[in-house]
DRENNU-34232 format. One record per residue (C-alpha): residue in three letters; residue number from 1; x, y, z. Coordinates in steps of 0.05 Angstrom, whole numbers, always signed. Example, Ala and Ser with C-alpha at 12.3 -4.5 7.8 and 13.67 -1.06 7.14 Angstrom:
> residuo; num; c1; c2; c3
> ALA; 1; +246; -90; +156
> SER; 2; +273; -21; +143
# end
This chain:
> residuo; num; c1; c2; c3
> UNK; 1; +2839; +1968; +1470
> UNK; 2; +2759; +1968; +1469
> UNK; 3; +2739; +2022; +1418
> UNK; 4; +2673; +2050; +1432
> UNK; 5; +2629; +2059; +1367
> UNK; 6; +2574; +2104; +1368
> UNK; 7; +2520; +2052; +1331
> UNK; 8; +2535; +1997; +1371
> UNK; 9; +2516; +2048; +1434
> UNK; 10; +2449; +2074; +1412
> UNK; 11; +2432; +1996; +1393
> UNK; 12; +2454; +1977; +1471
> UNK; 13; +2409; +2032; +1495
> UNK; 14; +2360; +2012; +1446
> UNK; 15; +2356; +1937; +1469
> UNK; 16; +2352; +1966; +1545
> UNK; 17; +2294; +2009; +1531
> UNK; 18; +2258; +1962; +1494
> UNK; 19; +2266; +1904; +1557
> UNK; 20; +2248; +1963; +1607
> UNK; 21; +2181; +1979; +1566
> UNK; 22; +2159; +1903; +1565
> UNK; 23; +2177; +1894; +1644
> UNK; 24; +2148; +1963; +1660
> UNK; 25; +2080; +1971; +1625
> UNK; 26; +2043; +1910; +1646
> UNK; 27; +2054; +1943; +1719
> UNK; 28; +2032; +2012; +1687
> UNK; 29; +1975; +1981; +1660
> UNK; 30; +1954; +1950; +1735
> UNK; 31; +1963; +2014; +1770
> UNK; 32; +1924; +2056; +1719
> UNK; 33; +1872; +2005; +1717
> UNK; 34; +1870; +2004; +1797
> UNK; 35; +1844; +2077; +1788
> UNK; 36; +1790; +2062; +1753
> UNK; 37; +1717; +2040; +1761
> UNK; 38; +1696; +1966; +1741
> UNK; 39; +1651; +1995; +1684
> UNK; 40; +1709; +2036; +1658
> UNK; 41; +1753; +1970; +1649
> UNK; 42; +1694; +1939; +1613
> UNK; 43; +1703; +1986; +1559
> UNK; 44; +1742; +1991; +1499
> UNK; 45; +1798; +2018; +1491
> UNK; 46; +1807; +2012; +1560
> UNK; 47; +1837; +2075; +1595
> UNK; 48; +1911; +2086; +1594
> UNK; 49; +1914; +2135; +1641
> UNK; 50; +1892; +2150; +1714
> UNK; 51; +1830; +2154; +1734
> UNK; 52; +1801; +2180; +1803
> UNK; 53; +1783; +2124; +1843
> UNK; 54; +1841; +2105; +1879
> UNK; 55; +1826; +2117; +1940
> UNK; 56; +1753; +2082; +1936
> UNK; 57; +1789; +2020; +1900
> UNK; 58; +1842; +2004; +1948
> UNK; 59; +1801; +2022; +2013
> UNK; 60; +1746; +1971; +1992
> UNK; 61; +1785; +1911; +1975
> UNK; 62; +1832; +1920; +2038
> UNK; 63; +1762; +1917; +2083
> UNK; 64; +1731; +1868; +2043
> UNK; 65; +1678; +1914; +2016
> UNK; 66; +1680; +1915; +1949
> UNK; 67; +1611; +1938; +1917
> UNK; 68; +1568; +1889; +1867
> UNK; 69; +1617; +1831; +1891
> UNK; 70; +1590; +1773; +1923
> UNK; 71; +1663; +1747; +1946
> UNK; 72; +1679; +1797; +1989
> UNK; 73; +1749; +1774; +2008
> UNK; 74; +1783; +1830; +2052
> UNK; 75; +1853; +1838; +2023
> UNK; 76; +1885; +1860; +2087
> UNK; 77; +1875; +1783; +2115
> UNK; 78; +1911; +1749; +2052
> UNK; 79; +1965; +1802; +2057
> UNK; 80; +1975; +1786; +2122
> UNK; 81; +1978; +1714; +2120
> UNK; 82; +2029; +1722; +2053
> UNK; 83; +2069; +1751; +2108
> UNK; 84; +2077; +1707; +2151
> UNK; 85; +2085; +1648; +2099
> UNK; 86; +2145; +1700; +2062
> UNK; 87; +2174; +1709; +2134
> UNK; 88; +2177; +1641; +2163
> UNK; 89; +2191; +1601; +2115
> UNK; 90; +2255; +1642; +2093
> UNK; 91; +2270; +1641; +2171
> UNK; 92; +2262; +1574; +2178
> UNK; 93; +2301; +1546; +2112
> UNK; 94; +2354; +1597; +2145
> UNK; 95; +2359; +1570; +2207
> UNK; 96; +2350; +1493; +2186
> UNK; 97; +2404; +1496; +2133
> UNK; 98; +2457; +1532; +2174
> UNK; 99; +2457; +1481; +2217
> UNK; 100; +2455; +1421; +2180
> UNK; 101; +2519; +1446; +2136
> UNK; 102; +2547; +1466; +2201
> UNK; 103; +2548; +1391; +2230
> UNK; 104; +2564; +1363; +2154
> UNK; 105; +2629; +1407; +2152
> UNK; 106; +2657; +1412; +2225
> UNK; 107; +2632; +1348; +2257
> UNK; 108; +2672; +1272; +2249
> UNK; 109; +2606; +1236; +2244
> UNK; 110; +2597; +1166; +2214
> UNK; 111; +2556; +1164; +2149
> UNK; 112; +2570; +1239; +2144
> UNK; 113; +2578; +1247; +2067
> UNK; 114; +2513; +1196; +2060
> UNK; 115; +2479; +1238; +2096
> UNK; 116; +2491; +1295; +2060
> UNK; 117; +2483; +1265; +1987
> UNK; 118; +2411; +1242; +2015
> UNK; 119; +2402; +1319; +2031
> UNK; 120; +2423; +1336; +1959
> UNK; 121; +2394; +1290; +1921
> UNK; 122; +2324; +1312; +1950
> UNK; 123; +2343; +1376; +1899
> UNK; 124; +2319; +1325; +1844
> UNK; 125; +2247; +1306; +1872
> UNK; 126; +2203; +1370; +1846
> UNK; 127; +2140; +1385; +1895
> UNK; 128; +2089; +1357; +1860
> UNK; 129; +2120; +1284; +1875
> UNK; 130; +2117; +1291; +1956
> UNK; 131; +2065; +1334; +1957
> UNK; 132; +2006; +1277; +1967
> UNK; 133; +2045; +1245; +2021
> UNK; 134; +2070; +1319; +2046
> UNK; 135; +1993; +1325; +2051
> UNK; 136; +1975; +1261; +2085
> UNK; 137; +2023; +1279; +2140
> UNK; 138; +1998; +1350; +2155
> UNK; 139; +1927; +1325; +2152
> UNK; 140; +1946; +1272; +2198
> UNK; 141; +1973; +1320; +2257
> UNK; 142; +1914; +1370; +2259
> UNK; 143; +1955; +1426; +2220
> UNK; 144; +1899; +1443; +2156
> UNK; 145; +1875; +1517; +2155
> UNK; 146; +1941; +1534; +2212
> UNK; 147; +2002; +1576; +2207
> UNK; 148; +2043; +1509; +2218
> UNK; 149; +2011; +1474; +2158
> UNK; 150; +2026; +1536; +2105
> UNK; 151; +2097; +1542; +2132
> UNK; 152; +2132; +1476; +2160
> UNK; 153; +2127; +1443; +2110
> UNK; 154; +2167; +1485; +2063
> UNK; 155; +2225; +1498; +2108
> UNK; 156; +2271; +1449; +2097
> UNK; 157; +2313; +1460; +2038
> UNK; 158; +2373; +1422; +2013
> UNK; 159; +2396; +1475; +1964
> UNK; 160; +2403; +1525; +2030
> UNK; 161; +2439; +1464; +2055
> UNK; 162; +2482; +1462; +2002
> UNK; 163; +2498; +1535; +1992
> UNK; 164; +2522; +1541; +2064
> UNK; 165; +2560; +1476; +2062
> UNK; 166; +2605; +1507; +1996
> UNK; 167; +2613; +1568; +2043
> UNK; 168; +2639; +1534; +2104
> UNK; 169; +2686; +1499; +2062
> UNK; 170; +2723; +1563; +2035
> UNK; 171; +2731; +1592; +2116
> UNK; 172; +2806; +1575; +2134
> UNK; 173; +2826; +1511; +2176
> UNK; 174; +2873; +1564; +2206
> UNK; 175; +2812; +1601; +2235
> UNK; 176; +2784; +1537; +2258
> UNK; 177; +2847; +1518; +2299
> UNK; 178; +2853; +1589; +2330
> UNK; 179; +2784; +1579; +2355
> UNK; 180; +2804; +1512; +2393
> UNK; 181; +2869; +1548; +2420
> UNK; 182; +2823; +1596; +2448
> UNK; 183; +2778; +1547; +2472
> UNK; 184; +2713; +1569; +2440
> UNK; 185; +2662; +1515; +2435
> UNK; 186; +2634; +1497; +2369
> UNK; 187; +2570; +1536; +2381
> UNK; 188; +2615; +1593; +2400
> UNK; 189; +2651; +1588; +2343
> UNK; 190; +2587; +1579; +2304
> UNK; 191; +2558; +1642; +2325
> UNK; 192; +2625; +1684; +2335
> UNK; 193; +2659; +1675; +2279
> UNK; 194; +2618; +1627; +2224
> UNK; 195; +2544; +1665; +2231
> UNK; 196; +2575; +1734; +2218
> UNK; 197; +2622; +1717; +2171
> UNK; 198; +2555; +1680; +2128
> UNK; 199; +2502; +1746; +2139
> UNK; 200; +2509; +1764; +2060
> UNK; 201; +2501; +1692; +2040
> UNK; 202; +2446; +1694; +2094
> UNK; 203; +2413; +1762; +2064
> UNK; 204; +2420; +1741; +1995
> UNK; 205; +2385; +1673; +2012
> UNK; 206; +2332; +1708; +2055
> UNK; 207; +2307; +1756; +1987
> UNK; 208; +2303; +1688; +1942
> UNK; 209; +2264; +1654; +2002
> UNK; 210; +2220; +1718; +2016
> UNK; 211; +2197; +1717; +1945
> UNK; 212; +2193; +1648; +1950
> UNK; 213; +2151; +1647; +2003
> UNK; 214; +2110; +1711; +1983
> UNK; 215; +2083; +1671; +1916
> UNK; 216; +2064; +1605; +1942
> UNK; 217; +2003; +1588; +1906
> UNK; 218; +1997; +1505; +1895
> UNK; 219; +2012; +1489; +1971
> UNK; 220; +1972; +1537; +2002
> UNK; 221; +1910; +1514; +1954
> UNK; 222; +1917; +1450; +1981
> UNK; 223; +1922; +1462; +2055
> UNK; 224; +1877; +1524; +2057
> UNK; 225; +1801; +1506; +2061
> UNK; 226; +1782; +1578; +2100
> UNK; 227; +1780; +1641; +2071
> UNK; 228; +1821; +1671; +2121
> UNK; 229; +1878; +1632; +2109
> UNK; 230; +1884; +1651; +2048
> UNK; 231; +1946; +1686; +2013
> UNK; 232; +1948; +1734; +1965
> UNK; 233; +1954; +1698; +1913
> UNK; 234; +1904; +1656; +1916
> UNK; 235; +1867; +1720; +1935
> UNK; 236; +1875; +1744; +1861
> UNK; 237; +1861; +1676; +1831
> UNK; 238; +1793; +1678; +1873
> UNK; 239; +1772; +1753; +1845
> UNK; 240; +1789; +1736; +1774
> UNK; 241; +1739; +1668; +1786
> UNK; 242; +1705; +1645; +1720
> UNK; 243; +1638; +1628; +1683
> UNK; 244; +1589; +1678; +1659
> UNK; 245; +1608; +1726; +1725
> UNK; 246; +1639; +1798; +1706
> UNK; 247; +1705; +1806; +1724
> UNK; 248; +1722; +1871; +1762
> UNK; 249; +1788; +1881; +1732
> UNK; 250; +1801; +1944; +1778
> UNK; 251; +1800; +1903; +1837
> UNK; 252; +1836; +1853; +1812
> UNK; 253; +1897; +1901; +1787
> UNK; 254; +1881; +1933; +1856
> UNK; 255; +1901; +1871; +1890
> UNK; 256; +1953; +1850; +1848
> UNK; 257; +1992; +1922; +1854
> UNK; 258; +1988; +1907; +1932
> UNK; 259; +2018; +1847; +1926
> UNK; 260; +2080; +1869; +1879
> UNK; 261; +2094; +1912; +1928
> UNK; 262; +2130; +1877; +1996
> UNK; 263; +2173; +1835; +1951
> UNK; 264; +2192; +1897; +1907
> UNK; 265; +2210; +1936; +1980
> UNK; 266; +2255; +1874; +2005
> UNK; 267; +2290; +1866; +1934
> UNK; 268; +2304; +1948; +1931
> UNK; 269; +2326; +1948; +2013
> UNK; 270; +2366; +1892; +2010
> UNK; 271; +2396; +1898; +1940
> UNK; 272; +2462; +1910; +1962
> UNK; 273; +2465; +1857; +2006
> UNK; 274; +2434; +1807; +1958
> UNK; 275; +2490; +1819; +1899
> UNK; 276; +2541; +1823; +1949
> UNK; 277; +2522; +1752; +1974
> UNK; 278; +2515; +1729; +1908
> UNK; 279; +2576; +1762; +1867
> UNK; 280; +2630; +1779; +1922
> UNK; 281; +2687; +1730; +1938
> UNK; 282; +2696; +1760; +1997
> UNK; 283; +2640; +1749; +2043
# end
């Protein structure tokens, strides 16, 4: 029997308020600062409310007109490109790892478990190791400053591969044999039975991947020499810039409360999905 004491309540709720305030006011902070004028940031205190230049703020840095800035980097561009990296790439790793675990499970192939240790053991070589040659080879075919360079690259993942291969191994050999009686192929079975039964490992795996994808930051740096390939983030990296130069901390919060926001709408539309495919036995 759990007996419920009253202290040991308040100090729950206590500990939970106290995480929400540290998670929640550094976002406060950017939004009220995104209302604000750059010489109102430059003072101190700075404001901690809202000011009235929302409206001015956000419609400048999404054209690219931002006043006293000589970078004028138009927002819309990077958010776009962010985009497209934080939809292809998840689409891709999908698509590529579903059917690599696909032939490791169901096909009699020689060499199969080899190959499939030689997928995993990739888990163990970070980025920054393969990311000279990764460069080399992308240089090499023409792909610098292109949609293909930002995104192929990153597509393959053996931790997809291995996610889906754990799956595939729970479905019933019962279900496989059924599927021969009836004489489905195995890319009928594949997209009959094993694709539909795998869409909340598939959703949960496509939020991960979006953010993922959405916060890229070393690879695009590398591969990005023209402004209008660049992402977001690289986007706020640029505004914040350095030396004796005044930073225009509106824009910059600006900018960075557009970007929190497509990876905060996927995470709150998909939420069920994601800690369904994450938490519940039964796919």
């Amino acid at each position: 029997m759990i007996q419920r004491q009253p202290w040991l309540k308040v100090a729950t709720h206590l500990v939970l308020l106290l995480g929400v305030l540290l998670v929640v006011f550094p976002i406060y902070i950017a939004l009220v600062a995104s209302t604000h004028t750059g010489e109102d940031m430059a003072q101190s205190p700075v404001p901690i409310w809202f000011g009235s230049h929302a409206w001015e703020n956000y419609g400048n840095i999404l054209s690219g007109n931002v006043p006293g800035m000589t970078n004028q980097i138009p927002v819309s561009r990077m958010l776009w490109v962010s985009l497209v990296m934080a939809l292809l790439i998840p689409a891709g790793k999908i698509v590529i790892s579903l059917m690599s675990a696909f032939a490791i499970v169901y096909f009699r192939f020689p060499w199969r478990m080899a190959v499939f240790w030689a997928i995993f053991v990739t888990l163990m070589l970070p980025v920054e190791v393969r990311i000279s040659p990764t460069y080399k080879v992308v240089a090499d075919l023409g792909m610098l400053n292109t949609y293909a360079g930002l995104t192929i690259p990153l597509v393959a993942s053996a931790t997809a591969t291995f996610l889906f291969r754990q799956f595939f191994m729970t479905i019933p050999d019962e279900l496989v044999e059924a599927a021969k009686i009836d004489g489905a192929s195995p890319m009928r079975f594949f997209w009959d039975i094993l694709l539909p039964l795998s869409r909340t490992s598939i959703a949960a795996l496509f939020v991960i991947q979006f953010i993922y994808g959405w916060n890229q930051y070393l690879w695009p740096l590398l591969i990005s020499t023209n402004e209008d390939m660049y992402p977001i983030v690289m986007g706020i990296r640029r505004l914040i810039g350095g030396g004796d130069a005044q930073v225009e901390w509106n824009v910059v919060m600006a900018t960075a409360v557009l970007a929190m926001l497509p990876p905060a709408l996927v995470v709150m539309l998909m939420q069920k999905w994601f800690v369904k495919g994450l938490v519940d036995s039964e796919k």
